[in-house]
Legacy VTK file of the C-alpha trace (Angstrom):
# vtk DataFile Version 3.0
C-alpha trace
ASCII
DATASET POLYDATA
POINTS 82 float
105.874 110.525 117.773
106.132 107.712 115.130
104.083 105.200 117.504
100.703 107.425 116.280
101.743 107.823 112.824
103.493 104.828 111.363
100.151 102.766 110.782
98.118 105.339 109.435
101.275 106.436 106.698
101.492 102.444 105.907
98.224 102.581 105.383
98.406 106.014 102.956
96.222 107.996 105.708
97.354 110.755 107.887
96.705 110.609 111.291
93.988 112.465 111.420
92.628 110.823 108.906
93.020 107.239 110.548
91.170 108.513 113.735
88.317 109.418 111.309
87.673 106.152 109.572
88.775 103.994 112.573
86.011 105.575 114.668
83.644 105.096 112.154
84.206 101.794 111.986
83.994 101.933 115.762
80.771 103.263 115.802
78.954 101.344 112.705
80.149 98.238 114.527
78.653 99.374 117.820
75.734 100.610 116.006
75.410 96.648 114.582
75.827 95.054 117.552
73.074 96.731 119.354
71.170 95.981 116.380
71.901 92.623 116.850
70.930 92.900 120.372
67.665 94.139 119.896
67.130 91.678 117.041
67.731 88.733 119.700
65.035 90.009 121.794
62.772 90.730 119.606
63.465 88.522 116.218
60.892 91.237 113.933
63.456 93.772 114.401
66.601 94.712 112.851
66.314 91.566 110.020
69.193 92.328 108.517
70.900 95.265 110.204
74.157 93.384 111.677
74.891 91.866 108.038
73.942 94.516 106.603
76.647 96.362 108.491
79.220 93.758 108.533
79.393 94.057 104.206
79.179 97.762 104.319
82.514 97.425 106.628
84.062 94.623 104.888
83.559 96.640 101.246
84.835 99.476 102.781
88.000 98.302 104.196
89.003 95.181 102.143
87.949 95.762 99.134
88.863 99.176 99.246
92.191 98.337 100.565
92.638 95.851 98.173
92.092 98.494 95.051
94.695 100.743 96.803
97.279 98.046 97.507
97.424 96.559 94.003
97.604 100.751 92.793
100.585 101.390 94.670
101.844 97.262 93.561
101.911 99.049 89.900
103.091 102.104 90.850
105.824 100.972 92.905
107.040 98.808 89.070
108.112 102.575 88.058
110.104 104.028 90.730
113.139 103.526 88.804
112.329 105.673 86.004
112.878 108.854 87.447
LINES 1 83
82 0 1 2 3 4 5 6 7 8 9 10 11 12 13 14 15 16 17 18 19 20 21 22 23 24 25 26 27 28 29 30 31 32 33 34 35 36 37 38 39 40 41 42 43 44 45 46 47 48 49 50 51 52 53 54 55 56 57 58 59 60 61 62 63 64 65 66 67 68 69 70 71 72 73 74 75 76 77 78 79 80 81
């Protein structure tokens, strides 16, 4: 069934693999936004728990993305040689 594994393999994950990371994310930005929540009712709480979370995702996925895109950019110059 290519509609639950074409994203992941663009992405160089398995499917397995995808469902891993994406409910991470699911759960660390859950996790922030109840931090977020709590820090809204009471401001002495979670200072900086929601950005805290929202660079930890961002590295993760962007900039970690961004190494693996520009990899397979160079690797992708030497298909031919074979």
């Amino acid at each position: 069934m290519r509609i639950f594994t074409d994203h992941p393999k663009a992405i160089g994950e398995t499917y397995g693999q995808h469902f891993a990371h994406a409910t991470g994310f699911g759960l660390s930005m859950i996790a922030g936004g109840l931090a977020c929540i709590a820090h809204a009712l009471f401001p002495w709480v979670c200072l900086t728990t929601g950005s805290d979370t929202i660079r930890r995702l961002y590295r993760s996925m962007v900039t970690g993305r961004a190494d693996l895109i520009e990899l397979d950019k160079f690797e992708s110059q030497f298909d031919w040689v074979i």
